[in-house]
VOGU-3710 file (C-alpha; in Angstrom, 3 decimals, decimal comma):
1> xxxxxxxxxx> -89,286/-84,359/127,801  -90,417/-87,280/129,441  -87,431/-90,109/130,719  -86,502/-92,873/128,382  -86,446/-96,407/130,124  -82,596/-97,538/130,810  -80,876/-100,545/128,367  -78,513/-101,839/126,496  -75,865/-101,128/129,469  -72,984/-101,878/127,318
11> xxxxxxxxxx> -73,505/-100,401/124,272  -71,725/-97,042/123,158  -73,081/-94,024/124,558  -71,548/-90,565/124,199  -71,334/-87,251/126,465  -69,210/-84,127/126,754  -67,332/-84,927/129,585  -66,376/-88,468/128,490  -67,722/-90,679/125,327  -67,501/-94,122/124,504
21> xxxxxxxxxx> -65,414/-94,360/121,500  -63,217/-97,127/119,968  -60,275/-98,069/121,853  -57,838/-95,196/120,873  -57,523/-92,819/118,027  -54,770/-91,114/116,980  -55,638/-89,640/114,019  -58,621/-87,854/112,129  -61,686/-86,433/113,513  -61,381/-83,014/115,385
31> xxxxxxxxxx> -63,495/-82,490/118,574  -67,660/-82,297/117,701  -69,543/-79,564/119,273  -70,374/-81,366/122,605  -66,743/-83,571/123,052  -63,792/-82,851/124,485  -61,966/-80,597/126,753  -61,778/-76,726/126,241  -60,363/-75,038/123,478  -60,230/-71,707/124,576
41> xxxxxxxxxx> -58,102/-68,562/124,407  -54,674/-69,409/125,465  -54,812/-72,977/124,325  -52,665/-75,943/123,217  -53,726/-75,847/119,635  -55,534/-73,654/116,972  -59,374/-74,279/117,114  -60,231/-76,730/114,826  -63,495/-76,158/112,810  -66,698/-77,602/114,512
51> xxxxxxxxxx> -68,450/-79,736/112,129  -72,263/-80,180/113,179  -74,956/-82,018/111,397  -77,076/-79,801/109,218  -80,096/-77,697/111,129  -78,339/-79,159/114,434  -79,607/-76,494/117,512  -78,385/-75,621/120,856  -79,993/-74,185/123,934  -78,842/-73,613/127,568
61> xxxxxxxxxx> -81,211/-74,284/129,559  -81,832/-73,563/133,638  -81,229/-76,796/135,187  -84,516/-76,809/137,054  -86,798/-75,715/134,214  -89,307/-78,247/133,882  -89,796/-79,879/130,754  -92,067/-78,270/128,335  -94,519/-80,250/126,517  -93,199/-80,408/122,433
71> xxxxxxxxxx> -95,783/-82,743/120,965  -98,053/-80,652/118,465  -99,819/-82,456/115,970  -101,111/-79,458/113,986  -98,186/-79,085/112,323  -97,038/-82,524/112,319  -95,189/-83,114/115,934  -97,286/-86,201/116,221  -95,038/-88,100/119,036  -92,441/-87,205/121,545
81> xxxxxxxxxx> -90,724/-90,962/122,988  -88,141/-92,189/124,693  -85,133/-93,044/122,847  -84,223/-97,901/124,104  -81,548/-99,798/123,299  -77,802/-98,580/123,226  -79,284/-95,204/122,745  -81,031/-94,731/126,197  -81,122/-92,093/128,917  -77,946/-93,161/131,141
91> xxxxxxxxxx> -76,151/-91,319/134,421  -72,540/-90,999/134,467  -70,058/-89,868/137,564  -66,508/-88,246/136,493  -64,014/-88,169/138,371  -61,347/-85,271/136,946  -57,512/-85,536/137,759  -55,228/-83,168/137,616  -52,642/-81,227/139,663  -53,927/-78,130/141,843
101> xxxxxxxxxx> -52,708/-76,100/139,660  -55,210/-78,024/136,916  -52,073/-77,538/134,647  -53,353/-80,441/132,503  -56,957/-79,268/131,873  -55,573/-75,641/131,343  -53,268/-77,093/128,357  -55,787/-79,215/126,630  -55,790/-82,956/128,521  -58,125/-84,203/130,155
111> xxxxxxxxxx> -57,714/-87,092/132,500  -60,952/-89,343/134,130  -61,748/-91,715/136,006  -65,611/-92,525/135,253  -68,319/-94,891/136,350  -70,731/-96,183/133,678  -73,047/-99,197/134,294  -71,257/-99,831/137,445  -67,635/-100,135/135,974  -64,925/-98,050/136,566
121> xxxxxxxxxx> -63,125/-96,263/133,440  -59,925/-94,400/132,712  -60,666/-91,218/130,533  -58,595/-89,883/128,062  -59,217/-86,784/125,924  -56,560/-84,649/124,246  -58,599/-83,287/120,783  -56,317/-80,494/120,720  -53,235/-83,024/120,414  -53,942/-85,367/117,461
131> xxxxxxxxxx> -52,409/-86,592/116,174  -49,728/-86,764/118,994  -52,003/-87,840/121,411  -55,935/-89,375/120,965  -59,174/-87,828/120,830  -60,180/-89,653/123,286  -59,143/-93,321/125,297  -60,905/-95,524/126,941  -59,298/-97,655/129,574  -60,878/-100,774/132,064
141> xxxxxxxxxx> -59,858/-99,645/135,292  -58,136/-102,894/135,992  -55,941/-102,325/139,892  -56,743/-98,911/140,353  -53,532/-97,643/139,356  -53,112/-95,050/136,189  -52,102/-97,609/132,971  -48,412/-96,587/132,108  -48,962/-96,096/128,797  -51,679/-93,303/130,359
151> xxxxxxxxxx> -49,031/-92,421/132,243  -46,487/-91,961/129,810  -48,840/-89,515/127,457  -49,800/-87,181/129,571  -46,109/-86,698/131,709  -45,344/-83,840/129,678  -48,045/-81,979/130,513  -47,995/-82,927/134,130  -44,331/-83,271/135,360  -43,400/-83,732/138,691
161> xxxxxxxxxx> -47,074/-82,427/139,957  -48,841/-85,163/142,335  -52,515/-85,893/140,928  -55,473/-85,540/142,614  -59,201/-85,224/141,977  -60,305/-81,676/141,039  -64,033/-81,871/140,399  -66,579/-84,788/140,189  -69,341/-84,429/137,511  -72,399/-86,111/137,180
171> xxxxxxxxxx> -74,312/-86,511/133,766  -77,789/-87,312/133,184  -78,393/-87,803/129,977  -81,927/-88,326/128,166  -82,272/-88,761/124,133  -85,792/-88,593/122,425  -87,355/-89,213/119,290  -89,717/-86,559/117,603  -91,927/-88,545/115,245  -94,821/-87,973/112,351
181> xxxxxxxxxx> -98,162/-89,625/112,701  -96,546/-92,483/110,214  -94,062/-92,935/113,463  -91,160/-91,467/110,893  -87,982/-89,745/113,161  -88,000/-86,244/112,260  -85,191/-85,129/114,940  -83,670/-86,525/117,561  -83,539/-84,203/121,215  -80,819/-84,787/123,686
191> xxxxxxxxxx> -80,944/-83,417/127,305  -78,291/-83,801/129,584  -78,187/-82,127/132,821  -74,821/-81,650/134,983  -73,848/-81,031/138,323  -70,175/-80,092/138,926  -69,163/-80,741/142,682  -65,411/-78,945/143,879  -64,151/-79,328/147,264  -67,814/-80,945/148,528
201> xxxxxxxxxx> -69,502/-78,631/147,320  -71,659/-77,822/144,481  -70,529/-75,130/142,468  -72,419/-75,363/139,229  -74,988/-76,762/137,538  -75,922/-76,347/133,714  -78,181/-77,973/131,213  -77,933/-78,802/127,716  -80,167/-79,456/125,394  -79,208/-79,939/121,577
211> xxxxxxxxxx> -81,774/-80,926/119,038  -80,571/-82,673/115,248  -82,996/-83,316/112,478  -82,567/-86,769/110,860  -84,633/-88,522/107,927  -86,556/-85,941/106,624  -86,310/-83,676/108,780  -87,954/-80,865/110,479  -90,518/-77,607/107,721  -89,750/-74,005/108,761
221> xxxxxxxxxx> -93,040/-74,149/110,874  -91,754/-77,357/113,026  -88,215/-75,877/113,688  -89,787/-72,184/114,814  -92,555/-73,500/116,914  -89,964/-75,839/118,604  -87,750/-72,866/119,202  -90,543/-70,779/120,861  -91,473/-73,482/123,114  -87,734/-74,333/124,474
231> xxxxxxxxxx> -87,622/-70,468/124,739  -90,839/-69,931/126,774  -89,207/-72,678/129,542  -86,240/-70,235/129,720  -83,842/-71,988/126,951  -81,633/-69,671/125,150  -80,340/-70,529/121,833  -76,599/-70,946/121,464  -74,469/-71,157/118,301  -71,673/-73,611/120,982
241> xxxxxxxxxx> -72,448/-74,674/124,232  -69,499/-73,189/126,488  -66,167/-75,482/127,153  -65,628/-77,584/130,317  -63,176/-75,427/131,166  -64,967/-72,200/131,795  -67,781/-74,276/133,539  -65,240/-75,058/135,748  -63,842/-71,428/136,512  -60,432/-70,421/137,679
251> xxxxxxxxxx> -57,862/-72,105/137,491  -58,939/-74,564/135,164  -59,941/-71,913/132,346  -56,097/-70,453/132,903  -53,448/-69,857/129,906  -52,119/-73,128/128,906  -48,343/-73,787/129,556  -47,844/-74,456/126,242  -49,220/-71,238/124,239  -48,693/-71,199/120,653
261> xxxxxxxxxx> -45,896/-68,951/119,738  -47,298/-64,851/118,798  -46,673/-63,716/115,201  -43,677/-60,696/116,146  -42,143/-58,089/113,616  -39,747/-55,759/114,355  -41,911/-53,144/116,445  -43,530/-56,403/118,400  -41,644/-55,343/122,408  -38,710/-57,440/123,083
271> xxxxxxxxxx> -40,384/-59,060/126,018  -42,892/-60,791/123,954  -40,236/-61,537/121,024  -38,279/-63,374/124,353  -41,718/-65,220/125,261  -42,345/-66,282/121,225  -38,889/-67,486/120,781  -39,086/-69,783/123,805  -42,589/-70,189/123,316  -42,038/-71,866/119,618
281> xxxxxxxxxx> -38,953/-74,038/120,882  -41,046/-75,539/123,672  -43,506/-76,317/121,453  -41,203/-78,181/119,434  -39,958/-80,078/122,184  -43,156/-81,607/123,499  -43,939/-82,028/120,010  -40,954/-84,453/119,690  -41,245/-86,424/123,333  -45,015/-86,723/122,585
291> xxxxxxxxxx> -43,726/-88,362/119,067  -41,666/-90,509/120,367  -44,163/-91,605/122,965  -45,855/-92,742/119,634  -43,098/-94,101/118,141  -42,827/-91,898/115,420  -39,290/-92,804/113,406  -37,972/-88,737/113,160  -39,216/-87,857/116,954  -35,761/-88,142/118,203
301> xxxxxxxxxx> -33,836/-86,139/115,409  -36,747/-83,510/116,010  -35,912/-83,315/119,434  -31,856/-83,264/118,667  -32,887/-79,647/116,528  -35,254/-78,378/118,918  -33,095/-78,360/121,985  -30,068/-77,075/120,019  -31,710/-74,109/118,370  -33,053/-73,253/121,582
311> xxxxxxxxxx> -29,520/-73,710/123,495  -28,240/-71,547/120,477  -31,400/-68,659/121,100  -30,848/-68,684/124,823  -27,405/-68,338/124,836  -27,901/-65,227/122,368  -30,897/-63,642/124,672  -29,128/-64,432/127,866  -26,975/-60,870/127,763  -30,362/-59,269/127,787
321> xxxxxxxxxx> -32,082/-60,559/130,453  -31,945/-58,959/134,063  -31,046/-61,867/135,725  -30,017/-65,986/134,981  -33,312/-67,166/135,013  -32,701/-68,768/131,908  -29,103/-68,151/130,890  -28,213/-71,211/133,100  -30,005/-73,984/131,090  -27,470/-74,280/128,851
331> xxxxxxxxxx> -25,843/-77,639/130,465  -29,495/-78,990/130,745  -30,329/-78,673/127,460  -27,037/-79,661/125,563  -27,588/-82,853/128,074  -30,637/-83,305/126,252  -29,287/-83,041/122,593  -27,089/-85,103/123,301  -29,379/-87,957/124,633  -31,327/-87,368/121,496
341> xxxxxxxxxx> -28,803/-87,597/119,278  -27,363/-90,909/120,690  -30,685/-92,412/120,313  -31,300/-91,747/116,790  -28,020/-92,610/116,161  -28,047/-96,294/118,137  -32,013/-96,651/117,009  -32,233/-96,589/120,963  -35,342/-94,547/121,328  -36,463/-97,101/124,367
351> xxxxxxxxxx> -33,432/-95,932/126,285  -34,215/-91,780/125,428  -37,994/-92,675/126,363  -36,396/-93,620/130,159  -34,218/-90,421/129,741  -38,078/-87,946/129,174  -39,177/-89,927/132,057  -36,678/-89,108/134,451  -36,629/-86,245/136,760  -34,011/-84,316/135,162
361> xxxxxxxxxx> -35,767/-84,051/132,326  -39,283/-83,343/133,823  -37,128/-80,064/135,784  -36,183/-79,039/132,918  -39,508/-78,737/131,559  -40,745/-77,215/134,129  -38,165/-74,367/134,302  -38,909/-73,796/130,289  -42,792/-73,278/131,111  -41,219/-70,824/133,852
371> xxxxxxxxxx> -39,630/-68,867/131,425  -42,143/-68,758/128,845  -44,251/-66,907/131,462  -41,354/-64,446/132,756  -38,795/-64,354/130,647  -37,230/-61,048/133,084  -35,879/-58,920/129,983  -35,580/-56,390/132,665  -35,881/-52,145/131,233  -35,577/-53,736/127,617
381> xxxxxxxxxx> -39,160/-55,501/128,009  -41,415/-52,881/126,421  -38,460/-51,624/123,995  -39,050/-52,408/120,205  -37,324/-55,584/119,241  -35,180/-54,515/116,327  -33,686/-51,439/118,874  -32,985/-54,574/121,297  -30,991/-56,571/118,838  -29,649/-53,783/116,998
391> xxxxxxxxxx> -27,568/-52,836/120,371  -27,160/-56,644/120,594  -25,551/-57,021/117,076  -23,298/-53,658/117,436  -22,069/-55,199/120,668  -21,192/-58,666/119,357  -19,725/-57,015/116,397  -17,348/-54,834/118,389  -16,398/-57,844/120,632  -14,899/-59,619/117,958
401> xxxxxxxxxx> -13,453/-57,283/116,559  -11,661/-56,988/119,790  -10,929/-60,559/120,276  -9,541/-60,609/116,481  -7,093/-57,969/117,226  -5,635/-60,152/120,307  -4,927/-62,882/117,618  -1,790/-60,877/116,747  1,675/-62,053/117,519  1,728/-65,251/119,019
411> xxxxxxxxxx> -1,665/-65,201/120,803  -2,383/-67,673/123,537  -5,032/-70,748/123,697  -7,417/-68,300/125,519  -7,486/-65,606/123,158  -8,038/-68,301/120,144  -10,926/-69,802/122,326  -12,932/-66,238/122,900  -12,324/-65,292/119,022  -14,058/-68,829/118,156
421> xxxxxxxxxx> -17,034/-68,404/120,932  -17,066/-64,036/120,164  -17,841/-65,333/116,725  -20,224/-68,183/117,538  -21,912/-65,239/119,249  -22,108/-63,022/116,278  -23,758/-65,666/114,085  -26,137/-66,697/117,270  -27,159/-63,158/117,191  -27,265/-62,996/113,099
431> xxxxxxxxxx> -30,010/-65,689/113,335  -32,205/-63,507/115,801  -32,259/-60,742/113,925  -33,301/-62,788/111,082  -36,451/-63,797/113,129  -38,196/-60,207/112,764  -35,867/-59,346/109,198  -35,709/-62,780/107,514  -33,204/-63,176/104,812  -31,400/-59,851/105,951
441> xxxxxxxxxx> -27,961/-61,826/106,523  -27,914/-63,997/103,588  -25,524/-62,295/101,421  -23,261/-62,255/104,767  -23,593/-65,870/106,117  -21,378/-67,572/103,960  -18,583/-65,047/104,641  -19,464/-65,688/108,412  -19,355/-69,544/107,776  -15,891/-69,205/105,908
451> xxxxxxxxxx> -14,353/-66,758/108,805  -15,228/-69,397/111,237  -13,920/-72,501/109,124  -10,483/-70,602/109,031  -10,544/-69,185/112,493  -11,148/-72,975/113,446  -8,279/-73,959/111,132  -5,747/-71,113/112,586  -6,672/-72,114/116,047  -5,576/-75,832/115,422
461> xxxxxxxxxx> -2,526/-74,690/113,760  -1,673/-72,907/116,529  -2,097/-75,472/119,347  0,046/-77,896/116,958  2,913/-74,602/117,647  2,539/-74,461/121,074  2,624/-78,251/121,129  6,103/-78,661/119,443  7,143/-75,827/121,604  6,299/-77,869/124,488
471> xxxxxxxxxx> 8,311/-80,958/123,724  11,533/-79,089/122,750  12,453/-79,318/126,467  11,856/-83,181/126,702  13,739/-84,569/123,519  17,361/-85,438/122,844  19,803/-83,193/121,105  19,143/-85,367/118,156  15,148/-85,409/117,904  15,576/-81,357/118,804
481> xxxxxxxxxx> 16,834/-80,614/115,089  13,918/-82,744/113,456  11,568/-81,125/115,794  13,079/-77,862/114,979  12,703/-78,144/111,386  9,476/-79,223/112,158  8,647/-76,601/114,232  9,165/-74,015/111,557  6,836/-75,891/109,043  4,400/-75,526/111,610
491> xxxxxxxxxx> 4,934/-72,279/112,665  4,599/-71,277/109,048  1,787/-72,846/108,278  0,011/-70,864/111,719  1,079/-68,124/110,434  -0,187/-68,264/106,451  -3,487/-69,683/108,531  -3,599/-66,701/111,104  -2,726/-64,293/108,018  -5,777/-65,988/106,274
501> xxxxxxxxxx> -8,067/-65,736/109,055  -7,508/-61,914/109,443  -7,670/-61,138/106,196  -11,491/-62,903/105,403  -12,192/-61,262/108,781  -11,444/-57,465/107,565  -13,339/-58,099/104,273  -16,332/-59,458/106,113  -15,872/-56,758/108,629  -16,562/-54,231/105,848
511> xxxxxxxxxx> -19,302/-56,422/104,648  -21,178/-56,522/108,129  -21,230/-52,320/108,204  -23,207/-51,174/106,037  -26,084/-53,907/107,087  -25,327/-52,814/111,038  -26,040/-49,367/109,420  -29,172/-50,330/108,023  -30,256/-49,901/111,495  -30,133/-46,195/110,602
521> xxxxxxxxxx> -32,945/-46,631/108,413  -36,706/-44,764/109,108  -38,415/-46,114/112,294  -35,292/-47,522/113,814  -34,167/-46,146/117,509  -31,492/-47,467/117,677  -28,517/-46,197/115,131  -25,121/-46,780/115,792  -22,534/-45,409/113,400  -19,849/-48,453/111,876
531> x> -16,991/-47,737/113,793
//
């Protein structure tokens, strides 16, 4: 495989570790075989299908090998040349940036600076991420500095880590022709070998060679004799070459910090149901902040539900865990709901897009990616899931029961404000059992959604009481007897509200256990008889 003369320095030329493509995409075409970062186990995204030309091959080759000689006219290999023009044999240097921790590489992004024909580039390839983010972008280096918009895509994935250069690769790429004696292109051969340098040093280098018949193509005879002579210089046939990623090694072939959610059922151990739940919600949330980033119109209403469902799950896990790892990101994410919701209700998503840039929001982030990895479920980790929130549901059951029986008499503002959050519980806890039994509470819910409508309704009636009560000290003899008769309209009306309250809440009660004694059922651990 002799070496193709260099031209055509600023045409489009393509490699695995960084190809010239159209200014952005954001939509479309998944990765081909040789583009992209890894997609490996533990990875931002599902592999997407690799679509290949028809009769393409791969070999690895050892870098050193010298080229064999694949011209035999025999059987019709008449000419082996030199692909010119904006298809020529080119060197490229890569520069890869990422955090030590290579926390972007390990979750799909990869971030470049490159030099090709003497200019410098800024690399951008996210395949794993479209539509969110592009297959790959090209930027002109310009000042140096990282383009904001650059900047602003890959944040999420970064955070507060400083960048740095992780490993510099160098490409040498050489493309050939395979012609008839009519000088007809009957495949095209592509070698590129690459030298990946960490720390000033060498630590690997690999060589690819990937042949793709064109025009007519290449008999039975032509393909096998080709195949025995890359094999007899040490090639060995490949169905994929591997990813950049394990090239690279540890860390950069790590678990992402973004793993996709794990299918869980009811016998899946309550430390991975922890991990999935958080898992899915983080998900959802760089989803939404990569959305808006592209100025997609429901990316801030996506991020509104995504950080309240998982304020709602964390609050209902947090009795579980062995410690506040989590339980204390409450405040940080109804902060963010809130910001959300302001901005899709004021159309203000420039003002939220300064809020996911700030370092509040980057530490929270960072703490959710914490406690995807150890959630700290403490002895209930390797216990089956439905046991877990079977004890979880009996408990939340029994506590407001409790709190409703405080309600009697003339209860104060405290007691109303545990029944309301006692039962805000319950339903929390409702909706995670409803993640490994789905649809188990649906006879139930509306009952649940009633009790709390008129425990919300007694509650107000009562702070109107306790109002009136309060003024009767501060009015004059003549306002008292217009407050009084007041006061016993309202007292009434607490009471007939109270009275209702109880009464739903004793007929849901009943409701509620026989499906907490479903937990008696075969396979369960966990049985607790309705009190």
């Amino acid at each position: 495989m002799s070496k193709g003369k260099r031209s055509g320095g600023s045409h489009k030329r393509g490699t695995e570790h960084g190809t010239r493509k159209p200014k952005e995409k954001r939509a479309g075409a998944e990765p081909s075989a040789d583009a992209g970062p890894a997609r490996d186990q533990g990875s931002a995204a599902a592999p997407a299908a690799v679509r290949r030309p028809p009769g393409q091959r791969l070999w690895d080759m050892p870098y050193s090998a010298p080229a064999p000689r694949m011209i035999n006219p025999a059987i019709g290999l008449h000419n082996l040349v030199a692909r010119a023009g904006h298809n020529a044999g080119y060197d490229i240097d890569l520069t890869l940036l990422d955090a030590p921790d290579h926390r972007m590489i390990r979750s799909g992004v990869l971030l470049a600076h490159r030099v090709l024909d003497e200019r410098g580039e800024w690399y951008l390839g996210a395949p794993d991420w479209v539509p969110l983010l592009p297959k790959e972008r090209i930027d002109p280096m310009g000042q140096g500095d990282l383009p904001q918009e650059l900047a602003d895509m890959i944040r999420p994935f970064r955070r507060r880590a400083a960048l740095g250069p992780v490993a510099a690769l160098r490409c040498e790429r050489r493309e050939f022709a395979l012609r008839d004696d009519h000088g007809t292109t009957m495949a095209l051969l592509r070698d590129d070998k690459v030298t990946v340098r960490r720390g000033g040093l060498t630590t690997a280098r690999y060589r690819e060679v990937m042949m793709t018949p064109i025009g007519p193509g290449l008999t039975e005879e032509q393909d096998y004799w080709l195949g025995q002579v890359l094999g007899s210089a040490g090639a060995t046939r490949v169905e994929r070459f591997p990813r950049l990623v394990n090239r690279l090694g540890a860390p950069a072939n790590g678990l992402t910090d973004y793993p996709e959610p794990a299918p869980v059922d009811a016998s899946t151990p309550f430390g991975a149901f922890v991990t999935s739940v958080l898992s899915r919600r983080l998900r959802q949330i760089l989803h939404a902040d990569l959305a808006l980033q592209a100025d997609q119109p429901t990316a801030a209403a996506d991020l509104v539900v995504a950080a309240s469902q998982l304020r709602r799950e964390i609050r209902s896990i947090a009795p579980a865990l062995q410690n506040d790892l989590i339980s204390d990101l409450d405040e940080e994410l109804g902060w963010l709901a809130a910001e959300a919701a302001e901005a899709d209700g004021l159309g203000a998503d420039d003002r939220l897009k300064a809020k996911l840039r700030s370092e509040r929001y980057l530490a929270l982030l960072e703490r959710l990616v914490s406690a995807c990895r150890t959630s700290r479920t403490g002895e209930a980790r390797r216990q089956r899931t439905d046991d877990v929130l079977e004890r979880m549901l009996d408990r939340e059951w029994r506590r407001l029961g409790k709190a409703a029986d405080q309600l009697r008499g003339d209860p104060s503002s405290e007691a109303w404000a545990e029944a309301r959050a006692t039962l805000e519980d319950l339903t929390r806890t409702c909706d995670l059992v409803e993640e490994i039994e789905p649809g188990r509470f649906d006879q139930l819910r509306p009952r649940l959604d009633t009790t709390a409508e008129l425990l919300a309704e007694a509650a107000r009636r009562a702070s109107i009481v306790q109002l009136s009560r309060a003024r009767a000290a501060e009015v004059t003899p003549v306002e008292a007897f217009e407050l009084g008769r007041r006061y016993e309209h309202e007292l009434a009306e607490a009471r007939a509200a109270r009275e209702a309250f109880s009464t739903k809440w004793a007929k849901t009660a009943k409701k509620l256990s026989p499906l907490r004694a479903d937990a008696a059922r075969p396979g369960s651990g966990s049985a607790k008889p309705a009190p």
